[in-house]
TORPA-4810 file (N, C-alpha, C, O; in nm, 3 decimals):
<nodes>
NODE_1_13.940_14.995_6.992_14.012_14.976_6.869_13.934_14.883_6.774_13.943_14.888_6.652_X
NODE_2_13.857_14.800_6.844_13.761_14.684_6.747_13.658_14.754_6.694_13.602_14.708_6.595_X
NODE_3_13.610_14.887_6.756_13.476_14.903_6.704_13.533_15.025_6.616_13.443_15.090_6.562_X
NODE_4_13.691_15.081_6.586_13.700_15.150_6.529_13.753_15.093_6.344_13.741_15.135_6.229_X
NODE_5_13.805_14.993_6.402_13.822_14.871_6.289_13.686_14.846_6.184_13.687_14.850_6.061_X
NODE_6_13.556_14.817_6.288_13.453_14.777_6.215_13.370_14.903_6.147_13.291_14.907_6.052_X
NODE_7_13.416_14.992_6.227_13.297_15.144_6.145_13.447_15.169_6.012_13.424_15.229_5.907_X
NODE_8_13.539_15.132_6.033_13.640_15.167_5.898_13.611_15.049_5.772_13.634_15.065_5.652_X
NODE_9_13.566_14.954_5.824_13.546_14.831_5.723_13.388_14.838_5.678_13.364_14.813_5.560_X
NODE_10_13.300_14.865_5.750_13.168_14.952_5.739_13.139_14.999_5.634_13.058_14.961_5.550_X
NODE_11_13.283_15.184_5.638_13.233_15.260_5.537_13.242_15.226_5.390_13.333_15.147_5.364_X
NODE_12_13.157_15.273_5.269_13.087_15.190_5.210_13.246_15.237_5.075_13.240_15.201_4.957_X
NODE_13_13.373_15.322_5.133_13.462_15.346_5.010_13.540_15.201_5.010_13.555_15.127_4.914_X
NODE_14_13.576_15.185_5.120_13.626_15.033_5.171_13.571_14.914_5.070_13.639_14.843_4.996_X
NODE_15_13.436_14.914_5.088_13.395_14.789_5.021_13.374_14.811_4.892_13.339_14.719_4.819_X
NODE_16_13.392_14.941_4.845_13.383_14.994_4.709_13.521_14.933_4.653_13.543_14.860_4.556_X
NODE_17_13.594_14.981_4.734_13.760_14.928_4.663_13.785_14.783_4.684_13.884_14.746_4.621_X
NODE_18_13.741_14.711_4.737_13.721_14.555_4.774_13.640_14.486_4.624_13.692_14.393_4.562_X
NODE_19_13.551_14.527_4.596_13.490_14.502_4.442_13.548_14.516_4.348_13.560_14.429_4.262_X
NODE_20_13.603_14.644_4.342_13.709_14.737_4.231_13.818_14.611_4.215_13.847_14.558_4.108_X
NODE_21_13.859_14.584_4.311_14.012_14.524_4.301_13.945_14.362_4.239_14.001_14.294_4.152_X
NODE_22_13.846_14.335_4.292_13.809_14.142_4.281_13.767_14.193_4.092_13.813_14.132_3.996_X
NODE_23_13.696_14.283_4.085_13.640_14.317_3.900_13.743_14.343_3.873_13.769_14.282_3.769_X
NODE_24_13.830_14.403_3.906_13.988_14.438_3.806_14.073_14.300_3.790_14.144_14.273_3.694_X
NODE_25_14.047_14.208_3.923_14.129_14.097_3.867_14.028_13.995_3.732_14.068_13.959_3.622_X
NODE_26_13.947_13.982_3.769_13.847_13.903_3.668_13.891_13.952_3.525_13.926_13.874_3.436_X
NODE_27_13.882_14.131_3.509_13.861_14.201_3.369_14.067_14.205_3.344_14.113_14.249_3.239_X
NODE_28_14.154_14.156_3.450_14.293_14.084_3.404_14.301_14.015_3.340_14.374_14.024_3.241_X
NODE_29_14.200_13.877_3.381_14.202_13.789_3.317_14.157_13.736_3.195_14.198_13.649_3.118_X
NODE_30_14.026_13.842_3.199_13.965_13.845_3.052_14.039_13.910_2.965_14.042_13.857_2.854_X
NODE_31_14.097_14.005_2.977_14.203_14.041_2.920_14.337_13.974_2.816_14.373_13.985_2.699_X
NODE_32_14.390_13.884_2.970_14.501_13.785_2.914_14.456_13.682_2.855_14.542_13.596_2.841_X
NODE_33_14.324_13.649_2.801_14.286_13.545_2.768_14.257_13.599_2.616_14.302_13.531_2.524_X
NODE_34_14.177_13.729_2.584_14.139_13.769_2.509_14.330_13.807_2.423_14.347_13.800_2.301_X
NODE_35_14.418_13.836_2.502_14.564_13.861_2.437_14.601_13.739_2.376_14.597_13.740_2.253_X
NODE_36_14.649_13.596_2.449_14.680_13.492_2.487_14.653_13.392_2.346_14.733_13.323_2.284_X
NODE_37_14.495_13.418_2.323_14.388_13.310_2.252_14.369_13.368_2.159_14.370_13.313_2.049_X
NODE_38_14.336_13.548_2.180_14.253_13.560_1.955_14.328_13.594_1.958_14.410_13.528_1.894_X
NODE_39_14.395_13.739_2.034_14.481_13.835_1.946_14.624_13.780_1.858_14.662_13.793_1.741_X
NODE_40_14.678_13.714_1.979_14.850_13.676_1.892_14.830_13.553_1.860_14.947_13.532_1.826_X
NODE_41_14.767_13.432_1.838_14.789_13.332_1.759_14.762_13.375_1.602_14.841_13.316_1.528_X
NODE_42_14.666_13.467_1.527_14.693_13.511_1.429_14.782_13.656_1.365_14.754_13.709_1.257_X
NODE_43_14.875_13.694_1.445_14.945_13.763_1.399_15.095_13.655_1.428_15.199_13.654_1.363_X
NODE_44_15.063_13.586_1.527_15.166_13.482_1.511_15.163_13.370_1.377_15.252_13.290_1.348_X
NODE_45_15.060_13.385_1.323_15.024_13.311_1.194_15.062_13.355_1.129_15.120_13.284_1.048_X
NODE_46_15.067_13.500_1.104_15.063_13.622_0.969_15.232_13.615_1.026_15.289_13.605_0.917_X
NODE_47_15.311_13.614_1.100_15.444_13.596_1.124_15.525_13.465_1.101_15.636_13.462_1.155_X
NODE_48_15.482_13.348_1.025_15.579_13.241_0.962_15.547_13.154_1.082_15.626_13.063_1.108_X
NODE_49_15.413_13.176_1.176_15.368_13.053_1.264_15.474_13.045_1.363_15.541_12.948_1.397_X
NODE_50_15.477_13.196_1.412_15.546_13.200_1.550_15.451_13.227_1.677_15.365_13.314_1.692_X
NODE_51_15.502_13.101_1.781_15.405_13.096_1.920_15.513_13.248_2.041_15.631_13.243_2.076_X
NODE_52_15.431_13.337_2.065_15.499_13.439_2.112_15.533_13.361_2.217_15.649_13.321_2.222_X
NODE_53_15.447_13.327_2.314_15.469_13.254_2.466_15.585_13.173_2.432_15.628_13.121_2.535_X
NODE_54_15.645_13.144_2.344_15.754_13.029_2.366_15.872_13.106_2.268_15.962_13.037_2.221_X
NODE_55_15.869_13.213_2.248_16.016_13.309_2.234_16.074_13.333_2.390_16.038_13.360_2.504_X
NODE_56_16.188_13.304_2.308_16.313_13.301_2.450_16.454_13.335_2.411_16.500_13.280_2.311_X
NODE_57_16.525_13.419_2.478_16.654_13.349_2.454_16.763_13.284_2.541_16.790_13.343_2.645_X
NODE_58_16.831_13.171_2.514_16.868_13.101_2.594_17.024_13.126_2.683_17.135_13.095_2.640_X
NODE_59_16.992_13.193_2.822_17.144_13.240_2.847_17.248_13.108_2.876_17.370_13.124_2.879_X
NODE_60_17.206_13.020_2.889_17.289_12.859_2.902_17.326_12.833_2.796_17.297_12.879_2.685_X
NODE_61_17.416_12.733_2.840_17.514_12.664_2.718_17.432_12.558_2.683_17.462_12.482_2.591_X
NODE_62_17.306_12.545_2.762_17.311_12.406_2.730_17.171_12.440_2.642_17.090_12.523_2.684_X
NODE_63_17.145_12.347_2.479_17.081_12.346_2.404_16.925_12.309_2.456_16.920_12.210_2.530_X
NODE_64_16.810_12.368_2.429_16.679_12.405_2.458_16.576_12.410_2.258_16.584_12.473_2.153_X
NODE_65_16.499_12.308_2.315_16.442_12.362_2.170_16.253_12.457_2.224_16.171_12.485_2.137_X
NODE_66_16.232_12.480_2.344_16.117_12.521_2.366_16.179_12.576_2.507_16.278_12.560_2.577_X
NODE_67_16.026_12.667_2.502_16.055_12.751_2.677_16.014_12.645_2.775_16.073_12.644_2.884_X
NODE_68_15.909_12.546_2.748_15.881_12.397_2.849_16.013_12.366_2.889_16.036_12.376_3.009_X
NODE_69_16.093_12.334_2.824_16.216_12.212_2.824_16.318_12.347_2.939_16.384_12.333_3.042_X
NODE_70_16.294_12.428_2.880_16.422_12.528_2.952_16.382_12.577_3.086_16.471_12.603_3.168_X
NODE_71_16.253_12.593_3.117_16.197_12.594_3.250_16.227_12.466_3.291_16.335_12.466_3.348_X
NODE_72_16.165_12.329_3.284_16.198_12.215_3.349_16.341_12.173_3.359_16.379_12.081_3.432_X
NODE_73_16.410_12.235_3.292_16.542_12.240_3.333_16.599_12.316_3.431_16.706_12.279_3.480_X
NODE_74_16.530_12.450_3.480_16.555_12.569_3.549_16.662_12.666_3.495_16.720_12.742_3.573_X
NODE_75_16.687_12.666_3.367_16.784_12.751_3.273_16.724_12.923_3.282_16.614_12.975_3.262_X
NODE_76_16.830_12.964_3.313_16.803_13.102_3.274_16.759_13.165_3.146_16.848_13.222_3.084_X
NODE_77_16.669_13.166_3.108_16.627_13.238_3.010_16.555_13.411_3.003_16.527_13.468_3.109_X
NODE_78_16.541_13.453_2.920_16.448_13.605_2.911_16.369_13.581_2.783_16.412_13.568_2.668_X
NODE_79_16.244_13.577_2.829_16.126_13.581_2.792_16.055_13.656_2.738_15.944_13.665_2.790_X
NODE_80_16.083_13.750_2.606_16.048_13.861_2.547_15.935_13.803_2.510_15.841_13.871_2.551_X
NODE_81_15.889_13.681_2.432_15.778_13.681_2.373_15.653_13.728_2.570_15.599_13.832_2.609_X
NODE_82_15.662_13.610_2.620_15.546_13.664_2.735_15.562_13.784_2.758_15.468_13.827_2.824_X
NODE_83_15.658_13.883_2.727_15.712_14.033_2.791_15.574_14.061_2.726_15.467_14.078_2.785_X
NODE_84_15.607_14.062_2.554_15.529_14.087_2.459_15.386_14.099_2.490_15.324_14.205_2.498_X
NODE_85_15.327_13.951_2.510_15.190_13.942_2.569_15.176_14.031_2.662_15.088_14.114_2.639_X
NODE_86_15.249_14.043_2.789_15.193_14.109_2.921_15.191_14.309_2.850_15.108_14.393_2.886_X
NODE_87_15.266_14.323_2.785_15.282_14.465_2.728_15.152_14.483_2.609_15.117_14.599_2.587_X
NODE_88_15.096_14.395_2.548_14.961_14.466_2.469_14.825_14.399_2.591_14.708_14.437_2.584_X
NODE_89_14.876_14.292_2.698_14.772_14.313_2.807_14.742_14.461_2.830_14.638_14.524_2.818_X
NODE_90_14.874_14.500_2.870_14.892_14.659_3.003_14.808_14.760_2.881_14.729_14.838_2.934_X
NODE_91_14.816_14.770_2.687_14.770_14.843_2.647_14.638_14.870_2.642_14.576_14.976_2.633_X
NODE_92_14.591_14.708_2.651_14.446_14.684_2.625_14.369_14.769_2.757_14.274_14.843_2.731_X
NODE_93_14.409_14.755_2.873_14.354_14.798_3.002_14.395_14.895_3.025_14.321_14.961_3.098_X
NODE_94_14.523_14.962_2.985_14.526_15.104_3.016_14.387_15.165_2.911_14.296_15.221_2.971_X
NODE_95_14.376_15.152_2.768_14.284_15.234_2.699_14.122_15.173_2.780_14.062_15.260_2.843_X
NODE_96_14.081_15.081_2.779_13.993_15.046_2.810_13.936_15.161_2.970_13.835_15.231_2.967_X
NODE_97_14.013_15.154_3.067_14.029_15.253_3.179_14.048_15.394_3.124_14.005_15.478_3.203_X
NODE_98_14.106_15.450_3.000_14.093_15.594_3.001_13.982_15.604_2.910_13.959_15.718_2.869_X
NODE_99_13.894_15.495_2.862_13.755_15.553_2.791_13.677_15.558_2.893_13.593_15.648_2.888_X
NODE_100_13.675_15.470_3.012_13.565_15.489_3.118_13.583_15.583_3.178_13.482_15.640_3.219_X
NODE_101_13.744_15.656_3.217_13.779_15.757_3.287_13.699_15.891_3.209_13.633_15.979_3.264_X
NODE_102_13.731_15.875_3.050_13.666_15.969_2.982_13.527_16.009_2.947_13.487_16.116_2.901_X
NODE_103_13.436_15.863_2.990_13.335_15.866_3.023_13.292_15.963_3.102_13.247_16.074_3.075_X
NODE_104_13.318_15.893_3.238_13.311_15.990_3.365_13.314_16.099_3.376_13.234_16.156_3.451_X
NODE_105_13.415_16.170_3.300_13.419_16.302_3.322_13.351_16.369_3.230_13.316_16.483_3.260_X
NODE_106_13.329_16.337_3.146_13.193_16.360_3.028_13.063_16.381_3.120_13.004_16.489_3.114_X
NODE_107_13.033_16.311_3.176_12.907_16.292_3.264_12.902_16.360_3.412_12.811_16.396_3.487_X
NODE_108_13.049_16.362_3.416_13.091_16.508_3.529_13.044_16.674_3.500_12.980_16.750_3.574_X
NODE_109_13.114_16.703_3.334_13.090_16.796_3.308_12.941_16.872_3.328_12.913_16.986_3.366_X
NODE_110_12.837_16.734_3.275_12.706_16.815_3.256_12.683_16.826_3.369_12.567_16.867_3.370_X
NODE_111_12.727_16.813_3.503_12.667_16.881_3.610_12.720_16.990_3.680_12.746_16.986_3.800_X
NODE_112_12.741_17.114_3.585_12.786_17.208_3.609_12.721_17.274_3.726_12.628_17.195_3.742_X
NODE_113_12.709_17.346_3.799_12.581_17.456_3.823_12.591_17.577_3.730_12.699_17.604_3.677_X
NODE_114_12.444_17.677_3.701_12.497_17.821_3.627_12.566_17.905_3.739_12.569_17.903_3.862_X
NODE_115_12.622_17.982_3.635_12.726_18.103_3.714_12.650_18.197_3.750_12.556_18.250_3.691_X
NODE_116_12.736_18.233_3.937_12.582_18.303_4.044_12.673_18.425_4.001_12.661_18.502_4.097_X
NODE_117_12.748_18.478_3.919_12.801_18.559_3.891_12.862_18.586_3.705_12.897_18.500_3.625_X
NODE_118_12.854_18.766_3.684_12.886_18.779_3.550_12.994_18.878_3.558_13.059_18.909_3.657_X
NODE_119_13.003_18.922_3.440_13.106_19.079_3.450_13.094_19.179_3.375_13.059_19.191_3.257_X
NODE_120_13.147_19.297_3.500_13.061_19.419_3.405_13.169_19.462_3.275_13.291_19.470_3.265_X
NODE_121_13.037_19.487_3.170_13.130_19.555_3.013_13.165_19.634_3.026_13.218_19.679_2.925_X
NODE_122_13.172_19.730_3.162_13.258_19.821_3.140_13.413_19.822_3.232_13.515_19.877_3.192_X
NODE_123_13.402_19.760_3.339_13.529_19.744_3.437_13.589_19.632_3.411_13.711_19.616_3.408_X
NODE_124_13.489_19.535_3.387_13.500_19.390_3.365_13.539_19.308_3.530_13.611_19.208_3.530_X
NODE_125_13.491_19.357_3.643_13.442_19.320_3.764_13.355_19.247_3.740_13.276_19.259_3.647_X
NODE_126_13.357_19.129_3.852_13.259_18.992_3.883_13.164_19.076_3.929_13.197_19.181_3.983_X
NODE_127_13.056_19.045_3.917_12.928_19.084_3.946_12.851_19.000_4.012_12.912_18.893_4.016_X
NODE_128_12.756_18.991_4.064_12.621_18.916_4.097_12.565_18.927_3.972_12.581_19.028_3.904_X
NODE_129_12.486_18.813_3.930_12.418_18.817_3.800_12.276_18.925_3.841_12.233_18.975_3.737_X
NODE_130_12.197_18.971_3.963_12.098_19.015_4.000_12.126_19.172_4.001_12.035_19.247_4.036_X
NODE_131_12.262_19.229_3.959_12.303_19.375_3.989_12.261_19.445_3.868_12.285_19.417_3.751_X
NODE_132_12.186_19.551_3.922_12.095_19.656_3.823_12.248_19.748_3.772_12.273_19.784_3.657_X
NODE_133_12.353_19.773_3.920_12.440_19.908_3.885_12.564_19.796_3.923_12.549_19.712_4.011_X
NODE_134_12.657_19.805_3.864_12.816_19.782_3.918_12.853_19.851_4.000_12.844_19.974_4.003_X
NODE_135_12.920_19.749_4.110_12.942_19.832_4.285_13.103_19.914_4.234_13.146_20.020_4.281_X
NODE_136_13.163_19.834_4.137_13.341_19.891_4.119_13.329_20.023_4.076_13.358_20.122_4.144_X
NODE_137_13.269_20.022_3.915_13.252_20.140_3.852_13.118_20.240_3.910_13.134_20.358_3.941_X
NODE_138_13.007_20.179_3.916_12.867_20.240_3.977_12.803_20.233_3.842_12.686_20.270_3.842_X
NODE_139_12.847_20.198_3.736_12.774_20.198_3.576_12.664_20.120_3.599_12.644_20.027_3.678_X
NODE_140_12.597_20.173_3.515_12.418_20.089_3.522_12.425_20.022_3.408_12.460_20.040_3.291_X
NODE_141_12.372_19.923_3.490_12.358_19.767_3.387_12.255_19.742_3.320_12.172_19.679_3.386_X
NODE_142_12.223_19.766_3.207_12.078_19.710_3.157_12.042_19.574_3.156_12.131_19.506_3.207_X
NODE_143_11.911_19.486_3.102_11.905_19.369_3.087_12.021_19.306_2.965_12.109_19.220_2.954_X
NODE_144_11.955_19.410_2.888_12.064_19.360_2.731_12.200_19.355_2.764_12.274_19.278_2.704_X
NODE_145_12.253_19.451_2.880_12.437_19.397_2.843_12.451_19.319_2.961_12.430_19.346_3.079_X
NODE_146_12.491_19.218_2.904_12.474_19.089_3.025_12.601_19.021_2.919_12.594_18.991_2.800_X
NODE_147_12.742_19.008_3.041_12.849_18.940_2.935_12.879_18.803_2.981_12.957_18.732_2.918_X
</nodes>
């Protein structure tokens, strides 16, 4: 069971997804920092100098003038502004992941192989691209009709 453990931790998809996950948390964080620091302090500017991280609303009776004071109190609150932040995080990294995804498959495509097969103009049967006569119909194929 140990040496089946170590040829599974071995194979090289394992340690592929071990990287994946440690770079996805790093490019989280660059992320929430890049949300956090440029993006919303100036649209929080261009908004009458509102700090998103400290929108709240307060389900207690008891009066709160910041989200500090209402956490150190342990008050129930809901936290739309951080909602806010964590929701143009999730946008930033979802697009960021479907341009690389779109990458990829860009760079997938060109490795097509050519087609070991065509079809005849007259049955419209798959062919071998190397067939002088079509086996369906028996029609003779010239070079020129090649579809």
């Amino acid at each position: 069971m140990l040496k089946e453990f170590k040829e599974f931790i071995a194979r090289g998809n394992v340690i592929d997804l071990a990287i994946a996950v440690i770079i996805g948390a790093a490019f989280g964080a660059i992320v929430t920092s890049l949300v956090q620091d440029i993006i919303m302090p100036p649209i929080g500017l261009a908004l009458s100098r509102v700090d998103f991280g400290n929108l709240f609303i307060n389900l207690s009776s008891t009066p709160v003038t910041s989200l500090a004071e209402a956490k150190a109190k342990a008050l129930p609150t809901i936290n739309y502004g951080l909602f806010l932040n964590t929701l143009i995080n999730f946008v930033i990294i979802a697009l960021v992941l479907f341009f690389i995804v779109q990458a990829v498959n860009r760079l997938k495509r060109g490795d097509d192989p050519e087609p070991e097969k065509k079809e005849c103009p007259y049955c419209f049967s798959s062919i071998s691209l190397k067939a002088t006569r079509c086996p369906e119909c028996t029609s003779e194929l010239t070079a020129t009709i090649i579809a």
